[in-house]
N, C-alpha and C positions, 0 to 999 in steps of 0.2 A: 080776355081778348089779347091777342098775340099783336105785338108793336115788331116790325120789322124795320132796320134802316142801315144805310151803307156808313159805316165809320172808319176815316183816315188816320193811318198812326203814323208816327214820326218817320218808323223804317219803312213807309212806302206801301205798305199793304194796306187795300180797300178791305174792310170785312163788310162781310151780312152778318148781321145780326138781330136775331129776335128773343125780346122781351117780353115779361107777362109776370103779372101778378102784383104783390107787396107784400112787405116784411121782411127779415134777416134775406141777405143776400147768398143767393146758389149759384153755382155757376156750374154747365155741364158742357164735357169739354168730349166731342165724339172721337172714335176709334179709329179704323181704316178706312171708313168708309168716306169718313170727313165731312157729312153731309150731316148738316142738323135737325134736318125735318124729321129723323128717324127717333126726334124726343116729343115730335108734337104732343102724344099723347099724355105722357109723362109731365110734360111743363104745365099742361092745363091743368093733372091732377095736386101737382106742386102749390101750384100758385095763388091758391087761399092762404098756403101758410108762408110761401118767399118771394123774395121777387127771384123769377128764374129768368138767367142771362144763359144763350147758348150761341153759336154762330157755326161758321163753317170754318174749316180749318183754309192754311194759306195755301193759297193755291190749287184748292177745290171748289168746286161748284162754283157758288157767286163770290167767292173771297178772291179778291187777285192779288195777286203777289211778284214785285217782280222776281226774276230770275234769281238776283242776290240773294231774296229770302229763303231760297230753296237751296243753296250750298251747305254744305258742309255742314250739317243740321245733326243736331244733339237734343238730349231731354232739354239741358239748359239754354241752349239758342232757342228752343221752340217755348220750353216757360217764360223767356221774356219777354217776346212775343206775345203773351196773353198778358204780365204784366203791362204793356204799353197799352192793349187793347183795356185794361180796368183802370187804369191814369184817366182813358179817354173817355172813357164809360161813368166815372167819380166813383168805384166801387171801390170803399177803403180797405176793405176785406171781406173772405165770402168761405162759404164751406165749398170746394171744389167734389165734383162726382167726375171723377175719368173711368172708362171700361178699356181695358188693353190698353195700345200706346196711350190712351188719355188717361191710364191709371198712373202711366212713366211718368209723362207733366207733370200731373199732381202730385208725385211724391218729390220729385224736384221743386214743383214751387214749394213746399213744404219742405224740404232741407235748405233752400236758399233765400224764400222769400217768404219766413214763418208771420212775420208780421203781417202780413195780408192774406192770412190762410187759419181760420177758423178752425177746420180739419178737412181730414180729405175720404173720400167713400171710394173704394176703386176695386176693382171686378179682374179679375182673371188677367193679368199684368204677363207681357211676353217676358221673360228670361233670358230666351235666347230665340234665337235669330232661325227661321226653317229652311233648309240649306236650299232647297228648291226654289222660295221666296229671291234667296241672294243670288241664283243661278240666271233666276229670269230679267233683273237686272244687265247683264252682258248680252241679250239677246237685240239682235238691230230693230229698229221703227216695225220695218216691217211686219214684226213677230204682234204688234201692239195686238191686234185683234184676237191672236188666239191667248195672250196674257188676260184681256181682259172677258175672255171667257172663261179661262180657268178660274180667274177669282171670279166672277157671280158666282160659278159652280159650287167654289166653297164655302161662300159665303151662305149661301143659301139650303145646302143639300149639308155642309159638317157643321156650319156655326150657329143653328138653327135650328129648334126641335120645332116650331111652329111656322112651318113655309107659307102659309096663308098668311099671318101678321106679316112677315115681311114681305110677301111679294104687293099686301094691300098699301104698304108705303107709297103705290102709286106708280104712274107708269113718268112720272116728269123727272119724281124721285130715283130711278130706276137708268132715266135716260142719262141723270148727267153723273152715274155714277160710272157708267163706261170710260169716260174720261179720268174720274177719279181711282180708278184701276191703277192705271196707269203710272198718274203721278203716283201714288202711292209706293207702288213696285220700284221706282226710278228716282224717288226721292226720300223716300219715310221709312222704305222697312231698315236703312243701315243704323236709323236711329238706336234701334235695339242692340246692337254690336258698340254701341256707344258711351254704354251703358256703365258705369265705376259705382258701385252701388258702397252707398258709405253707411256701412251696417252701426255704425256706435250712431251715428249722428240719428238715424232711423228709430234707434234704440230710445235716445234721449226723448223723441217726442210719437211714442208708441200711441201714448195715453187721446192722440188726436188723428189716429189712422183704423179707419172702420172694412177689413180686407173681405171678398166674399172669393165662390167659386161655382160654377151653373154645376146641380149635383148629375146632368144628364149630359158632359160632356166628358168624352174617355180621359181618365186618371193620370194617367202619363202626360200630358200637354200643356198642363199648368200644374203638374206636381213641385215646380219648384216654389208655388208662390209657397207650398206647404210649408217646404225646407224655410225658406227665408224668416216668415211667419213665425213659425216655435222658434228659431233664434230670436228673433225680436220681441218674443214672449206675447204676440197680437193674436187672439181668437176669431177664428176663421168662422165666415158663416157662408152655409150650404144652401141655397138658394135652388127653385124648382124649374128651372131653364138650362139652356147652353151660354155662348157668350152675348148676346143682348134680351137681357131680362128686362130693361126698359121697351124693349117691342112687343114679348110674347107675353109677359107677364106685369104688364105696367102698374096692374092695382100692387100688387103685392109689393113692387118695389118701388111706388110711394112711399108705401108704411115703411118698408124696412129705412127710407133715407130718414124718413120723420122719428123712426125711434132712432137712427145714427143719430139725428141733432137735438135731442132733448138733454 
C-alpha cells in the first residue's frame, strides 16, 4: 500500500511524495512529465523487494516550489534538490532509476553524491536539447495552450508505443499535466543544454550504471546515449518499449531493475 505525504525541505519546496513497500531503498525519479503517478504500477510491483520512494518533481503537480527553485536549474541544482528531499526522507542511500531528464539527476547524483547512490538505472537520457523544445520557450503566456497541446501530442502519439497504458493513467493524471507542460517547457528543458558531461569521472564508476534504450523508438533520438556508452565501455540494454517502459511494460521492467540490483 502506497503512503503519500507533503515533505518540507530546507530550500522551501513542499514535495508529494509517495512510498510503498520495504527493503534496500529505490528511488524513482520521473521525466518531463514530472508527475509520479505514472510509476503506480511499477512501485506496487517493486515493493516486495524495496522500499520505493517516488514524488513529483518541483514545481509540478502537487510539489510546489518557490520561484527561486525554478532559476537557473542544472542537473546539479536539481540533484541537490533530491538530496535535501533524502536528508528529510533518512534515506542514507538508495539505487536511483531516472528515465530522460531523470536519467541526468541520476548520473549527477552519482558523479557528485556517490555516497548516497548505490547505482543508478536510466533510460534513454537527452543529449541534447530539440531545438523546437528551446524555440517554444520565447513564445509569450499566451501561446501556453497551444505548447501544451503540442507536448500531450508527443507525449503520447512519439513517446509511446501503448497509448492506452498511458492515456489509462487517468483523467486527474492527465489534467494536471497541462500545467506541467508548461513548466516543463519554461523551466526544465534548458537543463539539458546545461549539461558538461564528465566522461573520466563516468568512467571511474561505470561498474554502478545500468543504461537501456526502448528498442521501438527511431534510432537517431537517443543515438548518443550509444556514442557515450561504448566510450564508457557500459553495455546497453534494448528493452521492448518507446521512452516509458515503466507504463507500457511495467512487468518486464521490474525484472529488468530487480536483475540491475542483484
Amino acid at each position: 500500500m502506497s503512503h503519500s505525504s507533503q515533505i518540507q525541505t530546507d530550500d522551501g519546496i513542499s514535495w508529494h511524495v509517495e512510498r510503498s513497500g520495504s527493503g534496500p531503498h529505490i528511488l524513482l525519479i520521473p521525466s518531463g512529465e514530472g508527475d509520479c503517478h505514472s510509476f503506480t504500477t511499477i512501485a506496487t510491483l517493486l515493493s516486495p523487494t524495496f522500499t520505493v520512494t517516488t514524488f513529483d518533481m518541483p514545481g509540478f503537480s502537487r510539489s510546489i516550489a518557490p520561484p527561486s527553485a525554478l532559476k537557473n536549474l542544472t542537473p546539479s541544482v536539481i540533484a541537490d534538490q533530491i538530496i535535501s528531499l533524502m536528508d528529510k526522507l533518512s534515506i542514507p542511500s538508495a539505487t536511483i532509476f531516472g528515465s530522460s531528464s531523470g536519467g541526468l539527476f541520476a548520473l549527477d547524483l552519482l558523479l557528485r553524491h556517490e555516497e548516497r547512490v548505490e547505482g543508478i538505472i536510466i533510460h534513454e537520457v537527452p543529449m541534447e536539447c530539440i531545438p523546437e523544445l528551446l524555440s517554444w520557450q520565447h513564445l509569450p503566456e499566451s501561446e501556453n495552450p497551444k505548447i501544451a497541446a503540442r507536448c500531450k501530442d508527443m507525449f503520447v502519439n512519439f513517446m509511446n508505443e501503448d497509448k492506452a497504458a498511458w492515456e489509462n493513467l487517468g483523467p486527474e493524471f492527465h489534467s494536471r499535466l497541462e500545467k506541467n507542460f508548461i513548466t516543463w517547457v519554461r523551466n526544465y528543458v534548458v537543463v539539458v543544454e546545461a549539461i558538461v558531461w564528465d566522461k573520466e569521472g563516468l568512467k571511474k564508476r561505470k561498474d554502478k550504471i545500468r543504461w537501456s534504450l526502448g528498442a521501438q523508438m527511431p534510432m537517431g533520438v537517443f543515438f548518443g546515449n550509444v556514442v557515450l556508452a561504448t566510450e564508457l565501455g557500459i553495455e546497453m540494454k534494448l528493452l521492448n518499449s518507446k521512452h516509458f517502459p515503466y507504463v507500457s511494460i511495467p512487468g518486464e521492467m521490474a525484472e529488468y531493475i530487480r536483475g540491475c540490483c542483484q
